[in-house]
Biopython code that builds the backbone (N, CA, C, O; Angstrom):
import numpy as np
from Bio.PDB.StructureBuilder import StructureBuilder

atoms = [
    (1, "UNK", "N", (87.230, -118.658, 124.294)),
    (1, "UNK", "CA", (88.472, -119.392, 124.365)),
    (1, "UNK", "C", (88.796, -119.611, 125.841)),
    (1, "UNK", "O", (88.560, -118.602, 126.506)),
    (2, "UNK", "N", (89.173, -120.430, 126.396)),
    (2, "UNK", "CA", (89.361, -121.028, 127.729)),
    (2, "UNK", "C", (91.210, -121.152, 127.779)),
    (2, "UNK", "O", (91.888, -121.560, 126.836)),
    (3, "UNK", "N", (91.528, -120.878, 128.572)),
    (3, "UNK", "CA", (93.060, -121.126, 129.324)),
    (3, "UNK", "C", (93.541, -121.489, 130.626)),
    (3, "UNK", "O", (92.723, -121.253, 131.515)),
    (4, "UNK", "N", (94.639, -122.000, 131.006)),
    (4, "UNK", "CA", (95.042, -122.189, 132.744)),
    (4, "UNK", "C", (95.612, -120.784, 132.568)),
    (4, "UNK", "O", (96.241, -120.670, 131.516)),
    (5, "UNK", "N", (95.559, -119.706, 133.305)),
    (5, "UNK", "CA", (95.977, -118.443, 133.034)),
    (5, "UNK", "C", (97.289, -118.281, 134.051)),
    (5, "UNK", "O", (97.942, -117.245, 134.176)),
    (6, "UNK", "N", (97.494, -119.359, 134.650)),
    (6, "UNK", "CA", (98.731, -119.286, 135.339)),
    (6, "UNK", "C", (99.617, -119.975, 134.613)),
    (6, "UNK", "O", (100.695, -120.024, 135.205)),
    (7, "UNK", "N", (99.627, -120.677, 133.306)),
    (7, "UNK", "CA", (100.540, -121.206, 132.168)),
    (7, "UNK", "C", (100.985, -120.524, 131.253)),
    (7, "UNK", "O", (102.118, -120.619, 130.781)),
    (8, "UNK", "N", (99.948, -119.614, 130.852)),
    (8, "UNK", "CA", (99.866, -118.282, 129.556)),
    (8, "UNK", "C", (100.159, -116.976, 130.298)),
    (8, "UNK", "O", (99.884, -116.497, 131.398)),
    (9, "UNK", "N", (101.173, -116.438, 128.669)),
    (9, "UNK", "CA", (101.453, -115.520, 129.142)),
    (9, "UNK", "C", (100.292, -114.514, 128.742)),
    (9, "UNK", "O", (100.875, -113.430, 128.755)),
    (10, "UNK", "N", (99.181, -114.312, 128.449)),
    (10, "UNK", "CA", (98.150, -113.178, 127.350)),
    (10, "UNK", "C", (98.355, -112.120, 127.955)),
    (10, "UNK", "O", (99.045, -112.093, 128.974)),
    (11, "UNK", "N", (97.634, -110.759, 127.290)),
    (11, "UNK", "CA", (97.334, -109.515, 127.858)),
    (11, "UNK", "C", (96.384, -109.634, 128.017)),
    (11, "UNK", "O", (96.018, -108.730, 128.769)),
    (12, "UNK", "N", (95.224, -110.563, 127.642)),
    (12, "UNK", "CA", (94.174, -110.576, 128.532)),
    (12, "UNK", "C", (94.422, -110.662, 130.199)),
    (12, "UNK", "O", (93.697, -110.113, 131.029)),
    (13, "UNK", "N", (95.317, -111.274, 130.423)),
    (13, "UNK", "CA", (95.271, -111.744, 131.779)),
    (13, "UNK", "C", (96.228, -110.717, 132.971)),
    (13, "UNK", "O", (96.180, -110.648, 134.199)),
    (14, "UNK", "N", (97.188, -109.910, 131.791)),
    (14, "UNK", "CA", (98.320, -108.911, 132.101)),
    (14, "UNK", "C", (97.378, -107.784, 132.780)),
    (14, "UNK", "O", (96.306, -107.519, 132.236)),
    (15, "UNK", "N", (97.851, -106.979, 134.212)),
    (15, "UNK", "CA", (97.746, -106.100, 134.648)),
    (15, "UNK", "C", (97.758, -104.630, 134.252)),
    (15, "UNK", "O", (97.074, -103.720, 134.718)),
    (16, "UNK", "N", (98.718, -104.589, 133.256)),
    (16, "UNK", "CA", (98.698, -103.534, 132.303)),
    (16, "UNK", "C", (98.067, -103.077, 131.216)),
    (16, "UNK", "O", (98.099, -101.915, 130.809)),
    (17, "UNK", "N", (97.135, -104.543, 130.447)),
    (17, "UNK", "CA", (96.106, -104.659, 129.693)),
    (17, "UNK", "C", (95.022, -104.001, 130.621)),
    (17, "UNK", "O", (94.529, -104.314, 131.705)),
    (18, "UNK", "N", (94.765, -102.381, 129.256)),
    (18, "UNK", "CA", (93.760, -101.652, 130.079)),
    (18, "UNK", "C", (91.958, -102.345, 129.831)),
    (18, "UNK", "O", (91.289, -102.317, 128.798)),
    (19, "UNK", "N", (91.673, -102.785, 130.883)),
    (19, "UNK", "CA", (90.127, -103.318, 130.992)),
    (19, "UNK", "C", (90.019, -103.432, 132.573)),
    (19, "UNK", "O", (89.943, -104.401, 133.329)),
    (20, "UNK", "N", (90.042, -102.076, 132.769)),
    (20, "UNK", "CA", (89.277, -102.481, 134.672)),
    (20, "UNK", "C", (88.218, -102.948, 134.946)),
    (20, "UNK", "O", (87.764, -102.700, 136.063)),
    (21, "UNK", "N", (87.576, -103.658, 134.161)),
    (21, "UNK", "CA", (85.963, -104.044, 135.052)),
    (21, "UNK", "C", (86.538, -105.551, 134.502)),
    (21, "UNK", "O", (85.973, -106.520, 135.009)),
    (22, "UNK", "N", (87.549, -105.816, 133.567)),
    (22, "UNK", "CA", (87.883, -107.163, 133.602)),
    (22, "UNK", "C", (86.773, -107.830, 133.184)),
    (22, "UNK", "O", (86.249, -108.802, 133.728)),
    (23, "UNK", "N", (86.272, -106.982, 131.698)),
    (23, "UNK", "CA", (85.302, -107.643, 130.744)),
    (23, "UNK", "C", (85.397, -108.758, 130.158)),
    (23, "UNK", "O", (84.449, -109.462, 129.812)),
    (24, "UNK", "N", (86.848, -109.043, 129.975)),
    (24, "UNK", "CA", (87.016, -109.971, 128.871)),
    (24, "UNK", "C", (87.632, -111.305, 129.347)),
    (24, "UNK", "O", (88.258, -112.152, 128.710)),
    (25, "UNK", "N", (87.368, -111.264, 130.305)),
    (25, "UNK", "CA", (87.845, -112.448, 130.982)),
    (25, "UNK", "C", (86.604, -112.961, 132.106)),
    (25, "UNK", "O", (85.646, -112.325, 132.546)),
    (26, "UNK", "N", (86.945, -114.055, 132.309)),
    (26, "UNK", "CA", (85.426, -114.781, 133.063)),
    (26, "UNK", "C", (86.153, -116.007, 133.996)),
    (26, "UNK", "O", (87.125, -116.498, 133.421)),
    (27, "UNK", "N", (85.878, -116.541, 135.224)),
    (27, "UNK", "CA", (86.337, -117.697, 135.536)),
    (27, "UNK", "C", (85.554, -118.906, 134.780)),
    (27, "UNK", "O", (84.419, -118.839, 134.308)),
    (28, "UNK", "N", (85.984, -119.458, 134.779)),
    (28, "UNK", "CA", (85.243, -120.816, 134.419)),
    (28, "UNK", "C", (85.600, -122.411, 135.849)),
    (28, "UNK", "O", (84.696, -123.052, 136.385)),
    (29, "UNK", "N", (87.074, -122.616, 136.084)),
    (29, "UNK", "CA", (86.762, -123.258, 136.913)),
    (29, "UNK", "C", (88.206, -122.290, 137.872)),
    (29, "UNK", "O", (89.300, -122.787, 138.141)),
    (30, "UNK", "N", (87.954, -121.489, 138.065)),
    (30, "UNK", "CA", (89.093, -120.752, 139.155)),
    (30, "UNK", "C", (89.645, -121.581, 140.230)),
    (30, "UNK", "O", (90.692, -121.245, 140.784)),
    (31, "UNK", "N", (88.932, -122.768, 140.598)),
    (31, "UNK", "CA", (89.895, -123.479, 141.382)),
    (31, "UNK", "C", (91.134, -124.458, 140.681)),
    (31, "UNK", "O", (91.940, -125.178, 141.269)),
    (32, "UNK", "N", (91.024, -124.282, 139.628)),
    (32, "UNK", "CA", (92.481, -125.257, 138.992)),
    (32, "UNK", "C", (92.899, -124.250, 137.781)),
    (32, "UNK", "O", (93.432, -124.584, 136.723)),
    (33, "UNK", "N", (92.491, -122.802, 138.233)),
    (33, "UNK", "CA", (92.923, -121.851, 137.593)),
    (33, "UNK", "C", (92.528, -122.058, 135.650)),
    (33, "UNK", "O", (93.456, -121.872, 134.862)),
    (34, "UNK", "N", (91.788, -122.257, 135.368)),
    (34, "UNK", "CA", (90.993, -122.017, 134.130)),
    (34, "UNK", "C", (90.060, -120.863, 133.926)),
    (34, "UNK", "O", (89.153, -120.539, 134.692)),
    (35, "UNK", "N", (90.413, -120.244, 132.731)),
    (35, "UNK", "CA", (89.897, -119.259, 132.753)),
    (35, "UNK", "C", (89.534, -118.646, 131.167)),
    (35, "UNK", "O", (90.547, -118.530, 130.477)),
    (36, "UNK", "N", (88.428, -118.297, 130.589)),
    (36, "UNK", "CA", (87.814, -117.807, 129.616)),
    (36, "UNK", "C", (88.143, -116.488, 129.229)),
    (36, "UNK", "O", (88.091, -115.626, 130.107)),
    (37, "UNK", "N", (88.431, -116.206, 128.225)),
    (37, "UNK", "CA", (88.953, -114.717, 127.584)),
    (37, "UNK", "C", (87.708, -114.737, 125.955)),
    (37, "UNK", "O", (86.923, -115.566, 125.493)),
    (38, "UNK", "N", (88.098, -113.496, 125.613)),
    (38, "UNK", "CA", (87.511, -112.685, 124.092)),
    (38, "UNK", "C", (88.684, -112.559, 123.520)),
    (38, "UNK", "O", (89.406, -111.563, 123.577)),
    (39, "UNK", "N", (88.934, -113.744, 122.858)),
    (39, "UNK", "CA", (90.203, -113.349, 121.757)),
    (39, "UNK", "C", (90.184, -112.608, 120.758)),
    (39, "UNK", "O", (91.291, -112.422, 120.253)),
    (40, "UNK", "N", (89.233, -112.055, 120.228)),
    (40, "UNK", "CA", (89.102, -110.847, 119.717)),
    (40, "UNK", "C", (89.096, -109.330, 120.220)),
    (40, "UNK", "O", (88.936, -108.335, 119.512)),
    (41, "UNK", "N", (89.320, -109.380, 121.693)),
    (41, "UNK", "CA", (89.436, -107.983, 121.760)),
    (41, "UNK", "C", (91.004, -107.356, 121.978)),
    (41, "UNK", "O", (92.088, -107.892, 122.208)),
    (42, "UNK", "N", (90.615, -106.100, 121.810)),
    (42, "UNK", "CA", (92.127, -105.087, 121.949)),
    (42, "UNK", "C", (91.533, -104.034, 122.698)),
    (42, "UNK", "O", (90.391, -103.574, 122.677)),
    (43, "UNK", "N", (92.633, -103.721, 123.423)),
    (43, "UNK", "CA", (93.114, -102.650, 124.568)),
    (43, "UNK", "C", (94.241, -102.236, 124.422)),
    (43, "UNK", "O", (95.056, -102.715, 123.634)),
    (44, "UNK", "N", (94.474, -101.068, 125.338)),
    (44, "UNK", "CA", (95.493, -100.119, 125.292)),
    (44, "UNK", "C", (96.542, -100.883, 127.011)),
    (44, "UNK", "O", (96.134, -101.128, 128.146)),
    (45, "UNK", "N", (98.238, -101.049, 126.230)),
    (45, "UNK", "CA", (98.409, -101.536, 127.121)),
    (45, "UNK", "C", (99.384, -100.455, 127.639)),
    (45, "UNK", "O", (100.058, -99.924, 126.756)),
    (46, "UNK", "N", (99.602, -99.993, 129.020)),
    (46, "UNK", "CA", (99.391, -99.342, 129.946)),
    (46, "UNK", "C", (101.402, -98.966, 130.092)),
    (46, "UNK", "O", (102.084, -97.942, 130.131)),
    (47, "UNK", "N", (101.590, -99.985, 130.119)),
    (47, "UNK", "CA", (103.517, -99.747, 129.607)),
    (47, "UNK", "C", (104.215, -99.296, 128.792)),
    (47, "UNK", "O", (105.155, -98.501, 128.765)),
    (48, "UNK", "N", (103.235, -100.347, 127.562)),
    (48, "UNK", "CA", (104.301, -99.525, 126.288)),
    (48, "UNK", "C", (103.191, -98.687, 125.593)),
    (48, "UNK", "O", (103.649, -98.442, 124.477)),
    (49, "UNK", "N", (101.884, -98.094, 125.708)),
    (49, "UNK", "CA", (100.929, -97.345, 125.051)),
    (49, "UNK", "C", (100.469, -97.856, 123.821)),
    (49, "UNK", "O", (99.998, -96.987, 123.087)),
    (50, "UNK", "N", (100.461, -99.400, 123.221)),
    (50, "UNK", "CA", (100.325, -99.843, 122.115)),
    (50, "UNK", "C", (98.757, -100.641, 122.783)),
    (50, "UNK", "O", (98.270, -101.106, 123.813)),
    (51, "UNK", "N", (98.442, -100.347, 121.195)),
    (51, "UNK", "CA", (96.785, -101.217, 121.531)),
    (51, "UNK", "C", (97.366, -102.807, 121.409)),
    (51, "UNK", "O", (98.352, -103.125, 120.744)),
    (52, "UNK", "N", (96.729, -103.504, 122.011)),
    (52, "UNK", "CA", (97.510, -105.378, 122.130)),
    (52, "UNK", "C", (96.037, -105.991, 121.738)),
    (52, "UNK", "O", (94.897, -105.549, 121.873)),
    (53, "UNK", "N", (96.496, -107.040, 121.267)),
    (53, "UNK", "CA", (95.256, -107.797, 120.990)),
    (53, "UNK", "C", (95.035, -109.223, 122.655)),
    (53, "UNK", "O", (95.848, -110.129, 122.843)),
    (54, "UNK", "N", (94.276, -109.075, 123.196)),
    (54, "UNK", "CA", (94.202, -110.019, 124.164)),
    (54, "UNK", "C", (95.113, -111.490, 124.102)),
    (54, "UNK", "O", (95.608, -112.101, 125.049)),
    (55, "UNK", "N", (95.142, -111.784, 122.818)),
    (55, "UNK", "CA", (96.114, -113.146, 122.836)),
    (55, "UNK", "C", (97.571, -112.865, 122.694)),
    (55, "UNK", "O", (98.381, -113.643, 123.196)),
    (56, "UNK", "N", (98.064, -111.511, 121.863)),
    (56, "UNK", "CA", (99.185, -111.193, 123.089)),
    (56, "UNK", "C", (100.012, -111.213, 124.055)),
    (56, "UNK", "O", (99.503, -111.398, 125.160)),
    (57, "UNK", "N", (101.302, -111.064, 124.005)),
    (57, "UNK", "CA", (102.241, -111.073, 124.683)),
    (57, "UNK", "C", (103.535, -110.114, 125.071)),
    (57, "UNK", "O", (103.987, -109.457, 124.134)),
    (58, "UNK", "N", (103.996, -110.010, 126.003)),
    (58, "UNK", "CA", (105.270, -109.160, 126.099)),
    (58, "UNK", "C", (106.340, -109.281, 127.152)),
    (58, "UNK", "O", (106.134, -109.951, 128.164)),
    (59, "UNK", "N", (107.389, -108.699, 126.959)),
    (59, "UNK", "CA", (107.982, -108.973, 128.491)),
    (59, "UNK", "C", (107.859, -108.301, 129.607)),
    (59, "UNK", "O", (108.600, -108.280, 130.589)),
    (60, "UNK", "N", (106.270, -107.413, 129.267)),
    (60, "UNK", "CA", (105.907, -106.949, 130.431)),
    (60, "UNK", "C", (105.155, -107.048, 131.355)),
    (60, "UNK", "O", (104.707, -106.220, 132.147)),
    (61, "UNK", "N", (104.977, -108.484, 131.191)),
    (61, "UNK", "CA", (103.596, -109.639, 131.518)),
    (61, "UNK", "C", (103.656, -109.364, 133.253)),
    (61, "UNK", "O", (104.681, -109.292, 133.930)),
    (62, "UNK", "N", (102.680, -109.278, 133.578)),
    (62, "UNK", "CA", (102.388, -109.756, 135.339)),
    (62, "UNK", "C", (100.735, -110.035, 135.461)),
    (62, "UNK", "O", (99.676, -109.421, 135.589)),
    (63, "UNK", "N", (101.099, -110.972, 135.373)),
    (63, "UNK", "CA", (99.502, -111.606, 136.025)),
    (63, "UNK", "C", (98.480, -111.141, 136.860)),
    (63, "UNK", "O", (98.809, -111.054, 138.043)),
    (64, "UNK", "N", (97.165, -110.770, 136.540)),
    (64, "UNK", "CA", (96.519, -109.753, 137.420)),
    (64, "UNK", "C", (95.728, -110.715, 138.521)),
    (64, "UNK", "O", (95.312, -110.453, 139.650)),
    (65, "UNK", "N", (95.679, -112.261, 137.524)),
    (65, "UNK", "CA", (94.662, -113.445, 138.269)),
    (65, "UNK", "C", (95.328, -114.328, 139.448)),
    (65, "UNK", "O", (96.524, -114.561, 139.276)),
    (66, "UNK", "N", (94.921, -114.691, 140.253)),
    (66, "UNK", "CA", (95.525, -115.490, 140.637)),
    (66, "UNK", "C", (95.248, -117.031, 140.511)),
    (66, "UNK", "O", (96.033, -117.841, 141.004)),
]
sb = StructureBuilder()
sb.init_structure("model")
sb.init_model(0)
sb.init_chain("A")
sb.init_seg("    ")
for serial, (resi, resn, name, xyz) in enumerate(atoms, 1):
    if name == "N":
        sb.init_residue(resn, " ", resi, " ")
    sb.init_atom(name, np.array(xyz, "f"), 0.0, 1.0, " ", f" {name:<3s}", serial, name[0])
structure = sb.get_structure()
């Protein structure tokens, strides 16, 4: 699945979405900020301790990409 990740809010893209090697996400064209995720995966998110599914959302969003 492909996104502008500076439009979306996901936990794929959230800082608190636990994935440090930042598996599940890929650039595709990082200069106009597009960017590829695994909408099937889940992680543990780091604020509220709930597993999130990458397409996901909350109001504890902060963008890890730039």
């Amino acid at each position: 699945m492909s996104v502008g990740s500076a439009k979306v809010k996901m936990c794929a893209f959230c800082k608190h979405w636990y994935d440090p090697k930042n598996e599940t996400i890929s650039p595709k064209a990082p200069a106009i900020g597009l960017w590829e995720y695994d909408d099937k995966a889940k992680r543990k998110c780091m604020k509220n301790g709930l597993d999130m599914s990458s397409r996901a959302s909350c109001g504890k969003y902060e963008c890890k990409v730039m």
